[in-house]
ZAVEX-536656 format. One record per atom (N, C-alpha, C, O, CB): residue in one letter; x negated, y negated, z negated. Coordinates in steps of 0.05 Angstrom, whole numbers, plus 5000, padded with zeros to 4 digits. Glycine has a CB too. Layout:
% residues N
AXYZ
...
% end
This chain:
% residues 128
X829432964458
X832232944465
X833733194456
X832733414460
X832532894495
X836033164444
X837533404434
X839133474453
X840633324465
X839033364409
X839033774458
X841633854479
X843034054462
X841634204448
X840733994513
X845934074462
X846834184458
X848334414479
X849834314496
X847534044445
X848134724481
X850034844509
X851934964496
X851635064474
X848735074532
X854034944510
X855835244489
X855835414524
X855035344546
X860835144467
X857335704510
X856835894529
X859836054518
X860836024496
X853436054528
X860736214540
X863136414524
X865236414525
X866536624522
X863336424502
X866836134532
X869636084538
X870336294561
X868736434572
X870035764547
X872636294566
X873936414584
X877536454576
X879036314563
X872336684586
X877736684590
X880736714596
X881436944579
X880337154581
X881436774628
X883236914564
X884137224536
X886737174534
X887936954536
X882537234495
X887837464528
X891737404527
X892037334500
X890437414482
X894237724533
X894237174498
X894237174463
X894137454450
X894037664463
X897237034450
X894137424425
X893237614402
X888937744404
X887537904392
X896037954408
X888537564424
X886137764437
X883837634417
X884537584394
X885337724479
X881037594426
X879137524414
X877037364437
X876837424461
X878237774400
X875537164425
X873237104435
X870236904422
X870336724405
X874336994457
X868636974431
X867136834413
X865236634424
X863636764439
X865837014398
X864636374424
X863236204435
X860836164422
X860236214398
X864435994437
X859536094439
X856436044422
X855635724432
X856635634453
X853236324435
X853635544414
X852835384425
X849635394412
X848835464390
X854735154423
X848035314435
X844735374431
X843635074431
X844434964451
X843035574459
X842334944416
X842134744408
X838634684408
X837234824393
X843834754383
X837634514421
X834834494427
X834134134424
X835533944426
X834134654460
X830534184420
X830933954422
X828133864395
X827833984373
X834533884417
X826833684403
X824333714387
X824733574355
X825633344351
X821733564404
X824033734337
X823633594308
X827833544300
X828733434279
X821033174314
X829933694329
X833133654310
X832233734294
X830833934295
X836033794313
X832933584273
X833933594247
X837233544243
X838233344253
X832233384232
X838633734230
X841833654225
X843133714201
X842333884186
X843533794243
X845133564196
X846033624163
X848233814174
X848234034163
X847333334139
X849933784192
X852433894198
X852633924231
X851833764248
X854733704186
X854234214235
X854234254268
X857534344252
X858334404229
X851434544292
X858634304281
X861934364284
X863434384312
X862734244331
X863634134270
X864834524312
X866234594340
X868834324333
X869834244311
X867535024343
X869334224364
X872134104361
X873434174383
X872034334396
X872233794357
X876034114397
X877034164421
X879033954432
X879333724423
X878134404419
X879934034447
X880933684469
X882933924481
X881934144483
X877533444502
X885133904489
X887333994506
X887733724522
X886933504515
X890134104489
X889133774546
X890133604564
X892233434554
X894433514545
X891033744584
X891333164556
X892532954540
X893432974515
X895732924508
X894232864550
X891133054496
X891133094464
X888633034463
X886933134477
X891933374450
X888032814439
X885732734425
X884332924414
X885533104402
X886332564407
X881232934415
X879833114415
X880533214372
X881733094353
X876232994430
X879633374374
X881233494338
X879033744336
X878533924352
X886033664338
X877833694307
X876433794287
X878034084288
X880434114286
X876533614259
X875934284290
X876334554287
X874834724257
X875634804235
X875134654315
X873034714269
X869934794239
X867934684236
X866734574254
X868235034240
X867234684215
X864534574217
X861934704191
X862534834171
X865134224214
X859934644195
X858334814180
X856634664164
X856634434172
X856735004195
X854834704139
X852734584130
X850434744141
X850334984136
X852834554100
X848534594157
X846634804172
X845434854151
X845135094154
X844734734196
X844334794126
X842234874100
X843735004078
X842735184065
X840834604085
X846534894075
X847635034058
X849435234060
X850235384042
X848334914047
X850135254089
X852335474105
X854735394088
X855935604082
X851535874100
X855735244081
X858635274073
X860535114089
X860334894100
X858935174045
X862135264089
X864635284119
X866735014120
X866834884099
X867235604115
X867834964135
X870634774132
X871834844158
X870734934177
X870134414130
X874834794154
X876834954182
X878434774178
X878534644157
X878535304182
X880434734205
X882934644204
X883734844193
X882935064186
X884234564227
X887134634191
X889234854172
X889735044201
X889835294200
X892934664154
X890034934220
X891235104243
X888935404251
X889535614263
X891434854272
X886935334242
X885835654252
X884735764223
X884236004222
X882935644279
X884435624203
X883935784176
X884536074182
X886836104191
X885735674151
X883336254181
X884136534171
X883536704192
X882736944189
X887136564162
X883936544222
X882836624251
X881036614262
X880436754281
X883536554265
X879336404251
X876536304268
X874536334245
X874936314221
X876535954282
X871836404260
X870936404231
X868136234245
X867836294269
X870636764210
X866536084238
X864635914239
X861435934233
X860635784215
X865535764225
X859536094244
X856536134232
X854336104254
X854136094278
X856036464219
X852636084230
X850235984254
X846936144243
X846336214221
X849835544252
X845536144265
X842836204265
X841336074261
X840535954280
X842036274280
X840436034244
X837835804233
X835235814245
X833635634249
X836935834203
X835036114250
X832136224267
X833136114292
X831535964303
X831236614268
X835136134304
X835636124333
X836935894346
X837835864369
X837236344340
X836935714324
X838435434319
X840835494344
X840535424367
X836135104323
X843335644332
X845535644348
X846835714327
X846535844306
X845735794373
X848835554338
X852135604326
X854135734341
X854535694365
X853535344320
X855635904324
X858136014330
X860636054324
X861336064300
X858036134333
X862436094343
X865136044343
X866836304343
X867436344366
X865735864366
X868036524325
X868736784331
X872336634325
X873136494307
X867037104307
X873336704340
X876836634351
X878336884341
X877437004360
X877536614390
X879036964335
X882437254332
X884537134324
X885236924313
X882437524304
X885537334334
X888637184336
X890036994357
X892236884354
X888837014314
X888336974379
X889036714388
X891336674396
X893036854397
X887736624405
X891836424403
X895336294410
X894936164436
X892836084446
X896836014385
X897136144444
X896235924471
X896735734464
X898035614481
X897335934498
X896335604442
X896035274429
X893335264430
X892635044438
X897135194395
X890835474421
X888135394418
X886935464444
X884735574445
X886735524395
X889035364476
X888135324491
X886335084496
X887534904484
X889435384501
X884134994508
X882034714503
X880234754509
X879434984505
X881234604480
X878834574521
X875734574523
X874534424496
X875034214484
X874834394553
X872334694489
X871334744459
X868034544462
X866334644477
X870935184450
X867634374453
X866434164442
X863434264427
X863034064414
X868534044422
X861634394423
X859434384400
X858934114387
X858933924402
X856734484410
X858334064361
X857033684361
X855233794337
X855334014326
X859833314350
X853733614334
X851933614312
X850933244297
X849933064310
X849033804327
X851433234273
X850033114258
X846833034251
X844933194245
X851033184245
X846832764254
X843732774249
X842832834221
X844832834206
X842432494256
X840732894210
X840932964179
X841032774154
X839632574154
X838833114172
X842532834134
X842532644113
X845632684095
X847232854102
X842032314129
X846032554078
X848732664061
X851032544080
X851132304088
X849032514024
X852632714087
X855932694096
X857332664079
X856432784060
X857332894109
X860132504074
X862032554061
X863832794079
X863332854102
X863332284055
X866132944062
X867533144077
X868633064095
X868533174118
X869133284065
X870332784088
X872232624110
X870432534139
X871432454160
X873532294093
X868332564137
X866232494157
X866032864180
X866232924204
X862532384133
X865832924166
X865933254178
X868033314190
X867733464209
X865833474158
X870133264185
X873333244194
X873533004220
X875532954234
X875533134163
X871432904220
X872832634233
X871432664264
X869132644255
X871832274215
X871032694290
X868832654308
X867732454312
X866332434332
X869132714327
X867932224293
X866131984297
X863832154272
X861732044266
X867931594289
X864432314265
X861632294244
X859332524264
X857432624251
X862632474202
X859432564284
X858132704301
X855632464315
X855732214313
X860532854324
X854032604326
X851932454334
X850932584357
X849432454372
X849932434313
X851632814362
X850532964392
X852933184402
X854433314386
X847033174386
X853133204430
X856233364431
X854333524469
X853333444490
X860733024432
X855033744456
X855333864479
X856933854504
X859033734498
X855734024472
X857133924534
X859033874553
X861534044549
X863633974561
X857833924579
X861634264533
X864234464528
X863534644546
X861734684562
X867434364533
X866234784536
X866635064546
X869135074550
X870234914535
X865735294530
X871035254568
X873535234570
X874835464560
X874235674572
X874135174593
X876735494541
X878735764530
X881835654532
X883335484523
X877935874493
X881635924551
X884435944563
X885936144551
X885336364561
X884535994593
X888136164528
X889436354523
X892836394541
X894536224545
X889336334494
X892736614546
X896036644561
X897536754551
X896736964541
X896536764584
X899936694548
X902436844540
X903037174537
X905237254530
X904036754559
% end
C-alpha cells in the first residue's frame, strides 16, 4: 500500500518562506511523476508542480513559476516543496500525489485526474 505524508505547512507573513516535504512509502512504488497541488476554500483543487521522479525535469503553474521551486530525493523517496515569495493567494491545503509508473502526456501532469495516490495535506497559511 502506498502512503503518501507531507509535513511543514504552517503559518508565514507574506513575502516570507516555507518549505513542505512529502515522504512517500510503500512496497515495490514505482512512479513516473510526483506533484504538489492545492485546494483553497471553495476553489477546485489546481496543479502547482510536478516532477519526473527518473528524469527530474520540473513543470509549475504560471502563478508560482519563479517562487516555488519543486525536488525530490530518490534515496529518500520524498518530495519537496520550497515556497518564496509568498502571497496570501497561495494560501491552501497543499496536496502531495504521485503517479503510477509508465509514459504521461504533459496535459496529464497538469491535470489531478492523472494522479493515482494523494496524500492527506498540509495546511499554509500566508497573512497579510
Amino acid at each position: 500500500q502506498v502512503q503518501l505524508v507531507e509535513s511543514g505547512g504552517g503559518l508565514v507573513q507574506a513575502g516570507g518562506s516555507l518549505r513542505v516535504s512529502c515522504a512517500a512509502s510503500g512496497r515495490t512504488f514505482s512512479r513516473a511523476v510526483m506533484g504538489w497541488f492545492r485546494q483553497a476554500p471553495g476553489k477546485e483543487r489546481e496543479f502547482v508542480a510536478g516532477i519526473g521522479w527518473i528524469t527530474g525535469t520540473t513543470y509549475y503553474a504560471d502563478s508560482v513559476k519563479g517562487r516555488f521551486t519543486i525536488s525530490r530525493d530518490r534515496s529518500a523517496s520524498a518530495l519537496y516543496l520550497q515556497m518564496d515569495s509568498l502571497k496570501p493567494e497561495d494560501t491552501a491545503m497543499y496536496y502531495c500525489a504521485a503517479t503510477k509508473e509508465g509514459y504521461r502526456t504533459v496535459a496529464s501532469i497538469y491535470s489531478f485526474k492523472g494522479y493515482d495516490h494523494w496524500g492527506q495535506g498540509t495546511q499554509v497559511t500566508v497573512s497579510a
